[in-house]
DSSP file (Angstrom, degrees, kcal/mol; ACC not computed):
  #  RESIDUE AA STRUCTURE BP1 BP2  ACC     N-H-->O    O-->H-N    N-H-->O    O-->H-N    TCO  KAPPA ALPHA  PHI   PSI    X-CA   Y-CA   Z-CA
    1    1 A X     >        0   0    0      0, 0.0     4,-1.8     0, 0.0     5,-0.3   0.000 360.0 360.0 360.0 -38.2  132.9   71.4   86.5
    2    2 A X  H >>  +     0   0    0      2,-0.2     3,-2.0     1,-0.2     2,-1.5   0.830 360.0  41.9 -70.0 -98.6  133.0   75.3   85.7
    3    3 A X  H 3> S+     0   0    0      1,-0.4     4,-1.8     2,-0.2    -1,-0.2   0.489 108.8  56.0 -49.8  -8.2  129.4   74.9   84.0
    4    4 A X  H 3> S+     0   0    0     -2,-1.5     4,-0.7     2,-0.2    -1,-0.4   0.931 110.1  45.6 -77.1 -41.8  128.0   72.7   86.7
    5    5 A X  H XX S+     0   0    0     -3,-2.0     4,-3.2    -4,-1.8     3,-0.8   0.916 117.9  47.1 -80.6 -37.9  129.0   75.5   89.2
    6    6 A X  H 3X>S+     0   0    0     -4,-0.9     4,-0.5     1,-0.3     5,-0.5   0.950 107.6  52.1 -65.0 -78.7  127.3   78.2   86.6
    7    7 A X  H 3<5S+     0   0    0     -4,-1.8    -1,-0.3     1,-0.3    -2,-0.3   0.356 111.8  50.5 -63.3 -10.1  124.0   76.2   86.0
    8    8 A X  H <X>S+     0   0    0     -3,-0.8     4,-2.7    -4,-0.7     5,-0.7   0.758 114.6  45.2 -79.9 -53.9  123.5   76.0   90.1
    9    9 A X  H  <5S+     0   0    0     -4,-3.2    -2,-0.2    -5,-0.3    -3,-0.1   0.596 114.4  40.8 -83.2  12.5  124.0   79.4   90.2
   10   10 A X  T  X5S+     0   0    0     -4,-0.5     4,-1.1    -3,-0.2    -1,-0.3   0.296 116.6  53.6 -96.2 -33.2  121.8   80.4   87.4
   11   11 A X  H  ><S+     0   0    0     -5,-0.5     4,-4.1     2,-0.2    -2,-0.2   0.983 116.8  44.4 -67.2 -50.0  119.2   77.6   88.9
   12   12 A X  H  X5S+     0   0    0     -4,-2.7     4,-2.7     2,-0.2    -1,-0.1   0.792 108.0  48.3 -54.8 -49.5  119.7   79.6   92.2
   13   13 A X  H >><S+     0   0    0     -5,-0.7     4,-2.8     2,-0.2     3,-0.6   0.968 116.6  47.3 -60.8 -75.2  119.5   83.0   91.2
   14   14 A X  H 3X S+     0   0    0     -4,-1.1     4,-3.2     1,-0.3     5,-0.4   0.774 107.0  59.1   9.9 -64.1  116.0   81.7   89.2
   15   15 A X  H 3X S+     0   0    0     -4,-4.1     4,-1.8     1,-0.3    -1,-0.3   0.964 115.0  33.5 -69.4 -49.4  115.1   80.0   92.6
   16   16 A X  H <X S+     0   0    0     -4,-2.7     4,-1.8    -3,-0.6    -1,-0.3   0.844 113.7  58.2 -90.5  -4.8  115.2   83.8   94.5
   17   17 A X  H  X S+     0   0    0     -4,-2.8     4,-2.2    -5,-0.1    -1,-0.2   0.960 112.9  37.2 -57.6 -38.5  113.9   85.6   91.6
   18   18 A X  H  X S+     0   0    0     -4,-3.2     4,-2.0    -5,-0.3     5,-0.3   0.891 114.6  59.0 -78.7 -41.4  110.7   83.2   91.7
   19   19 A X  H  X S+     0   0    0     -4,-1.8     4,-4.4    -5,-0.4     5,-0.3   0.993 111.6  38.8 -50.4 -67.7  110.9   83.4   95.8
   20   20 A X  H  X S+     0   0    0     -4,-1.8     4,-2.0    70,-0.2    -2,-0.2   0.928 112.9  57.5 -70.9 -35.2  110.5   87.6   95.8
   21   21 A X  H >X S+     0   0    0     -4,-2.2     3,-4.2     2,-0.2     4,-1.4   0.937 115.1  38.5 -44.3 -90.7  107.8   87.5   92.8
   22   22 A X  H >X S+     0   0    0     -4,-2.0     4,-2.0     1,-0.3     3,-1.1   0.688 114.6  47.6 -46.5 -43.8  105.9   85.4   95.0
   23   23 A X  H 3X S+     0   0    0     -4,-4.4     4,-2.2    -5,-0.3    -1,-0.3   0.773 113.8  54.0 -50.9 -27.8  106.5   87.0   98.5
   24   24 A X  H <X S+     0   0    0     -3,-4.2     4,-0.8    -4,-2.0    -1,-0.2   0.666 108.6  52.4 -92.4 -13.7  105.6   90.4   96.4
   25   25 A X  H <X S+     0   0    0     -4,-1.4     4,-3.0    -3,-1.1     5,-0.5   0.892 110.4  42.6 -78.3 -67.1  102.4   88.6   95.4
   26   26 A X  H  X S+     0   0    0     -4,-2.0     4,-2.5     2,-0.2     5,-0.3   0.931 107.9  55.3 -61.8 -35.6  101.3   87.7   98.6
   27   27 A X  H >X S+     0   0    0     -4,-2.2     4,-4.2    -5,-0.2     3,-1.2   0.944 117.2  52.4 -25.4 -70.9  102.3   91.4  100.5
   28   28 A X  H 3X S+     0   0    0     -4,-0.8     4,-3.2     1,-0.3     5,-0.2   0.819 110.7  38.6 -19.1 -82.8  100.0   92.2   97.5
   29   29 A X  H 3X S+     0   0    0     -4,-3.0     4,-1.5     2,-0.2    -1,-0.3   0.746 115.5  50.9 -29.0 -52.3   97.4   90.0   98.3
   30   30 A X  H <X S+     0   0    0     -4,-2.5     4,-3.5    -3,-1.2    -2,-0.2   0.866 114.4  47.2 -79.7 -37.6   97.5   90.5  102.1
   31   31 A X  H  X S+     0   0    0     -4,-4.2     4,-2.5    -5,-0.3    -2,-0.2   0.964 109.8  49.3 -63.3 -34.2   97.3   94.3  101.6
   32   32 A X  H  X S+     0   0    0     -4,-3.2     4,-3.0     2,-0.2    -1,-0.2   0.921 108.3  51.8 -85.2 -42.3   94.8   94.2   99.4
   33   33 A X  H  X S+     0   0    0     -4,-1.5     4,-2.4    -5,-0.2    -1,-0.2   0.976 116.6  49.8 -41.8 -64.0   92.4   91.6  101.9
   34   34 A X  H >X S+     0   0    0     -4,-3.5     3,-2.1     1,-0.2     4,-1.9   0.913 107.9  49.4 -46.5 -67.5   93.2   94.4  104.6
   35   35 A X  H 3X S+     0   0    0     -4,-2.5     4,-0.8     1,-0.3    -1,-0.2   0.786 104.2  52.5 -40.4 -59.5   92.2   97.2  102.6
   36   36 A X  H 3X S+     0   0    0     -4,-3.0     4,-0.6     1,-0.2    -1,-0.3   0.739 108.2  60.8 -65.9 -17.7   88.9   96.0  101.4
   37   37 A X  H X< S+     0   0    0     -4,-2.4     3,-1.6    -3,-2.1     4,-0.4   0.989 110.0  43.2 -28.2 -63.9   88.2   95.4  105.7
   38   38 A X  H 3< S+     0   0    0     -4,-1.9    -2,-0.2     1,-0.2    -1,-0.2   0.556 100.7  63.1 -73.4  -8.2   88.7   98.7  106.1
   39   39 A X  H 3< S+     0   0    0     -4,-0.8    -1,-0.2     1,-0.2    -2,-0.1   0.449  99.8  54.2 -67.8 -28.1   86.9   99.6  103.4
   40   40 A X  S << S+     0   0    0     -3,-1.6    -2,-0.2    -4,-0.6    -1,-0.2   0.742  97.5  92.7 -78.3 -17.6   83.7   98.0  105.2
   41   41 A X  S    S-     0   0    0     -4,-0.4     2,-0.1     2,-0.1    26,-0.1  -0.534  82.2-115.1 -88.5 148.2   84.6  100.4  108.4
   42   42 A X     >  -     0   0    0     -2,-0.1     4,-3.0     1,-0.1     5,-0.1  -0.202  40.2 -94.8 -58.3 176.4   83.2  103.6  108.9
   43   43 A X  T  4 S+     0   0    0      2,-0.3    -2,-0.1     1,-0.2    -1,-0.1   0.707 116.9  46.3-123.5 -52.6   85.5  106.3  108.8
   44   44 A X  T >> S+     0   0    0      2,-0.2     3,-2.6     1,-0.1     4,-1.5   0.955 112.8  51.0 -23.6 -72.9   86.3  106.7  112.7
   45   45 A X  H 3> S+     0   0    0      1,-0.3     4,-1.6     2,-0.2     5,-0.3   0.923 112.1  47.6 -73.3 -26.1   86.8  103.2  113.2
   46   46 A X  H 3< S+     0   0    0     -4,-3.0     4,-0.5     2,-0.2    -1,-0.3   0.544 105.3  52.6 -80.0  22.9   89.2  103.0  110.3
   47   47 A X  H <4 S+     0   0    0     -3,-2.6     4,-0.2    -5,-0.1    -1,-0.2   0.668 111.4  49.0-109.4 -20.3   91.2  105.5  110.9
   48   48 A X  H  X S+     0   0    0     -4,-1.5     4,-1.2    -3,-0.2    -2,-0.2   0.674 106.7  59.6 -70.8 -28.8   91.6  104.0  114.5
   49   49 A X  T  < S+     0   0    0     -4,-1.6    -3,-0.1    -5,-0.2    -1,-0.1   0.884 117.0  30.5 -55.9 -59.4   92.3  100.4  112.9
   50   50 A X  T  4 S+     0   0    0     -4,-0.5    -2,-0.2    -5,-0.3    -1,-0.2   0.428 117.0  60.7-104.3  13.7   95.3  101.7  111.0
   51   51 A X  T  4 S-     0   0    0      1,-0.3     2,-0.3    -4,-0.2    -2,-0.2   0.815 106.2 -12.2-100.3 -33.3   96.3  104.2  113.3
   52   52 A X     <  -     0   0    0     -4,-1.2    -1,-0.3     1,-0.1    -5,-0.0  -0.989  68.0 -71.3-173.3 151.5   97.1  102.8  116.4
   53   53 A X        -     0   0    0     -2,-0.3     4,-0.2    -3,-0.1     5,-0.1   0.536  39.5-106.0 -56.8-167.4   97.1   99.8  118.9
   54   54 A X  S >> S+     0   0    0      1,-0.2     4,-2.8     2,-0.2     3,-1.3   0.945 118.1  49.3 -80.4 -79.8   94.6   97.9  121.1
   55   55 A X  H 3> S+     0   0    0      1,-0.3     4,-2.5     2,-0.2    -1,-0.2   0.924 111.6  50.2 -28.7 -55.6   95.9   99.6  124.4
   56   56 A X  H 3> S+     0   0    0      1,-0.2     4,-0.9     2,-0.2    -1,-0.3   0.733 106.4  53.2 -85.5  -8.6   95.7  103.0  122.9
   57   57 A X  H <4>S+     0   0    0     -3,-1.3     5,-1.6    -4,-0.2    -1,-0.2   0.950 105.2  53.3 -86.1 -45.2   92.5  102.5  121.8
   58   58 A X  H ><5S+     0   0    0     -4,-2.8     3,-0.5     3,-0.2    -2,-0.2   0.786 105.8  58.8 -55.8 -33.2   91.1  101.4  125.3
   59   59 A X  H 3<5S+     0   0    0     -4,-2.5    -1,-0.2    -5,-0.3    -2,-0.2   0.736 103.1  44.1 -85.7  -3.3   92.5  104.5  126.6
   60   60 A X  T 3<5S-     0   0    0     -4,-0.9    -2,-0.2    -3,-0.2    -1,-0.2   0.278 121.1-119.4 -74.4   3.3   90.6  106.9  124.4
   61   61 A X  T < 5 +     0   0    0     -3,-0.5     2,-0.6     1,-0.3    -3,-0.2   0.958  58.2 155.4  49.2  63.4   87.6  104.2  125.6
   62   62 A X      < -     0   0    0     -5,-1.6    -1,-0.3    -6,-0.0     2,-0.2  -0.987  41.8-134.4-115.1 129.6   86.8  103.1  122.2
   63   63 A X    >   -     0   0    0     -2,-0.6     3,-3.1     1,-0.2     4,-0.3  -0.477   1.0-140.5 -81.9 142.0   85.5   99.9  122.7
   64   64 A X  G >  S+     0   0    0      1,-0.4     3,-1.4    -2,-0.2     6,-0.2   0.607  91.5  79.4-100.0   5.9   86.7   97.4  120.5
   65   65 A X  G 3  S+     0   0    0      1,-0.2    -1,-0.4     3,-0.0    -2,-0.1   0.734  89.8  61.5 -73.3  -9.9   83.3   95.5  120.0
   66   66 A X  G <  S+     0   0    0     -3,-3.1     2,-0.6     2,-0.1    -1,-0.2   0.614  98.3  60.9 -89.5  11.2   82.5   98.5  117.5
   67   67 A X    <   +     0   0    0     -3,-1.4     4,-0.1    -4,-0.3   -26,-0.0  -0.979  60.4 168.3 -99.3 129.9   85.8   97.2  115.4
   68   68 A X  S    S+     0   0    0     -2,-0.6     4,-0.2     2,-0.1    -1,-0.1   0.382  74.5  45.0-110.8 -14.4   84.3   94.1  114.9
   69   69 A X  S >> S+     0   0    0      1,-0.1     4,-1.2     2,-0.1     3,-1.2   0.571  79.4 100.3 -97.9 -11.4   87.6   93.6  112.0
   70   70 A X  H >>>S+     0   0    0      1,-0.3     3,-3.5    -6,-0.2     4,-2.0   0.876  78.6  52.6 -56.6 -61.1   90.4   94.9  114.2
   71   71 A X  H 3>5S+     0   0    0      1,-0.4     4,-0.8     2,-0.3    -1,-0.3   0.708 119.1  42.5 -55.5 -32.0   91.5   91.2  115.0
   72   72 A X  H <>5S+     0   0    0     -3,-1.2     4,-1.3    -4,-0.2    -1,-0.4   0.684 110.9  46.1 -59.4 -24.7   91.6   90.8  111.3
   73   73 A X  H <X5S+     0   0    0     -3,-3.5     4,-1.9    -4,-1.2    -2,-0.3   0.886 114.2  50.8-113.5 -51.8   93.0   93.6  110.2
   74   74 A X  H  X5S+     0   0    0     -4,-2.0     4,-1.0     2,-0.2     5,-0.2   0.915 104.6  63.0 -56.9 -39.2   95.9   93.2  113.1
   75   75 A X  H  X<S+     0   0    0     -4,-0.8     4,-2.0    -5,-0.6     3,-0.3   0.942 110.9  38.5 -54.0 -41.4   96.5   89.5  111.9
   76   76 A X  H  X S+     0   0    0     -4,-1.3     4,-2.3     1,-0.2    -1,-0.3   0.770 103.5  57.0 -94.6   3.5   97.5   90.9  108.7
   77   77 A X  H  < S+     0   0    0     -4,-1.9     4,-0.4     2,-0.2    -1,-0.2   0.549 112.6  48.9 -93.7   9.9   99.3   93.7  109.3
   78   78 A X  H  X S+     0   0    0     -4,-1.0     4,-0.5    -3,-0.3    -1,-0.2   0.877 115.6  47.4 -69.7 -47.6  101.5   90.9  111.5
   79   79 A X  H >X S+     0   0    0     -4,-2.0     3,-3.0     1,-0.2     4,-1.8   0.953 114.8  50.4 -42.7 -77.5  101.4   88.5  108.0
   80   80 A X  H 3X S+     0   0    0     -4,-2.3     4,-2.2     1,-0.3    -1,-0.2   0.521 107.4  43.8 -53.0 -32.8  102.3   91.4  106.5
   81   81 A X  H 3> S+     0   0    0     -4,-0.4     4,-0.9     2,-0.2    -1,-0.3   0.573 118.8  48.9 -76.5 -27.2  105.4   92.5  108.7
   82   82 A X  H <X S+     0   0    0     -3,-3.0     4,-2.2    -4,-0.5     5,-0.3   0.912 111.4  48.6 -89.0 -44.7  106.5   88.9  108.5
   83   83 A X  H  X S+     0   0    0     -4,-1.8     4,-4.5     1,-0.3    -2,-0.2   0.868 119.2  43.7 -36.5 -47.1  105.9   88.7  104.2
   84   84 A X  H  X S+     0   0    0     -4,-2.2     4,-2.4     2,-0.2     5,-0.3   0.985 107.9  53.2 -78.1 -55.3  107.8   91.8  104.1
   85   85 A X  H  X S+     0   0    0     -4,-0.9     4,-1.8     2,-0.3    -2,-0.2   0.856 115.2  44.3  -8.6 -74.6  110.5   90.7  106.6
   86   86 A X  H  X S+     0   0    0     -4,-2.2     4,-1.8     2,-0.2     5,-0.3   0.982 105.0  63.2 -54.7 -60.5  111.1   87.4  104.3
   87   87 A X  H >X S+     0   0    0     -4,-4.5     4,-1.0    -5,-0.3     3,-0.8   0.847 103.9  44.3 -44.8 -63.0  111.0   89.5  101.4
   88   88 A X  H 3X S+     0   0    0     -4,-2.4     4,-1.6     1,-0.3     3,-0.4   0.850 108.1  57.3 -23.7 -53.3  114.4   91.6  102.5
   89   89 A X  H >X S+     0   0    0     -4,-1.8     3,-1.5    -5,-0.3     4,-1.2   0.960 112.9  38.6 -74.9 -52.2  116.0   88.9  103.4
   90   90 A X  H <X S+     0   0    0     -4,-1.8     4,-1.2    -3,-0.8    -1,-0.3   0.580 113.1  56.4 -59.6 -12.6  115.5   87.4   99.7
   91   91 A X  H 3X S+     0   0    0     -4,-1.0     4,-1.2    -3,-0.4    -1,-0.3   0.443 110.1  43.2 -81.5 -11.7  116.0   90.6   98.2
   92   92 A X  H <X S+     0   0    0     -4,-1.6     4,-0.7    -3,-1.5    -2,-0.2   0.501 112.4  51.2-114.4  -8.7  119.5   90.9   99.9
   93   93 A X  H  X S+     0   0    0     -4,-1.2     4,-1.6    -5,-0.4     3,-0.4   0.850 108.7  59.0 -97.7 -48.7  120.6   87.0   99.1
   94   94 A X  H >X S+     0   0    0     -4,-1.2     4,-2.2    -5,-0.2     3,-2.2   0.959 111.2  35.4 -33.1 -79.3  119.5   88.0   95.6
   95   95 A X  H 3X S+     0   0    0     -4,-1.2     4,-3.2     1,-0.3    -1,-0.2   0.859 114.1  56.5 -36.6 -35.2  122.1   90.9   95.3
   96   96 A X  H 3< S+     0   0    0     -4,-0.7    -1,-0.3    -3,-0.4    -2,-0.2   0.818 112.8  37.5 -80.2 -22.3  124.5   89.2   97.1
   97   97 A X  H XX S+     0   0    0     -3,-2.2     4,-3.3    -4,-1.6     3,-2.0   0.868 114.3  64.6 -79.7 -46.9  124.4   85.9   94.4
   98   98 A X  H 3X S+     0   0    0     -4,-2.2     4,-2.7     1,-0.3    -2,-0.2   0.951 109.5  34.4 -69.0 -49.4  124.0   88.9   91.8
   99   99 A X  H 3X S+     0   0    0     -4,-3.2     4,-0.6    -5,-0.3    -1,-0.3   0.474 111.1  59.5 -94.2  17.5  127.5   90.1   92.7
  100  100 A X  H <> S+     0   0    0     -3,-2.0     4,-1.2     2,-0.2    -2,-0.3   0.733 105.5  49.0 -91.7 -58.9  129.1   86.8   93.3
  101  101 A X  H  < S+     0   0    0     -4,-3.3    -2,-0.2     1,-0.2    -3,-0.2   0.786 113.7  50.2 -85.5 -16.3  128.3   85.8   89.7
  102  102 A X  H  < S+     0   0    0     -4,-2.7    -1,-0.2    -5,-0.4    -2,-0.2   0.973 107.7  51.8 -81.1 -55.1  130.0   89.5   88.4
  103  103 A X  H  <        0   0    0     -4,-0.6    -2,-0.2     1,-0.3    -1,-0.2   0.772 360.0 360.0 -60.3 -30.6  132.8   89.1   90.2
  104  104 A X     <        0   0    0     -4,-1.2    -1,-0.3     0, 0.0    -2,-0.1   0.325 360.0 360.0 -63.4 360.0  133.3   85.5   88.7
């Protein structure tokens, strides 16, 4: 019974190592899609992209048909906010397994 409860929690640990690997691929991934956006923008409108919202941009009356990426580039930095989000939460059930199985 003691090594059935060890192999779950060996399976388990495994199961959120492989979980943050992947979430840390896709952050990766999503930044990197963002980046190369902004990399198409000229130098104004990216610095407006990553600087600050839709609303604050309309009241410095930059019109947001010359970001033609902003609606991309806001979609992921939502993805991203959620990727990272998940990640915490798997990085903290990791530790928490890590120091359930020392204490054992």
């Amino acid at each position: 019974m003691s090594n059935k409860i060890t192999d779950a929690r060996i399976d388990e640990l495994q199961r959120l190592k492989d979980l943050k690997k992947e979430l840390s691929e896709k952050i990766q991934t999503q930044k990197d899609d963002m980046q190369k956006i902004l990399d198409t923008m000229d130098d104004e409108a990216q610095e407006v992209a990553s600087s600050s919202s839709k609303a604050a941009k309309a009241a410095r009356g930059i019109a947001s048909s010359s970001l033609n990426h902003q609606d991309t580039i806001d979609t992921l930095e939502l993805t991203i906010g959620r990727l990272e989000e998940d990640y915490s939460g798997v990085e903290k059930e990791l530790e928490e397994l890590e120091e359930a199985m020392k204490s054992t």
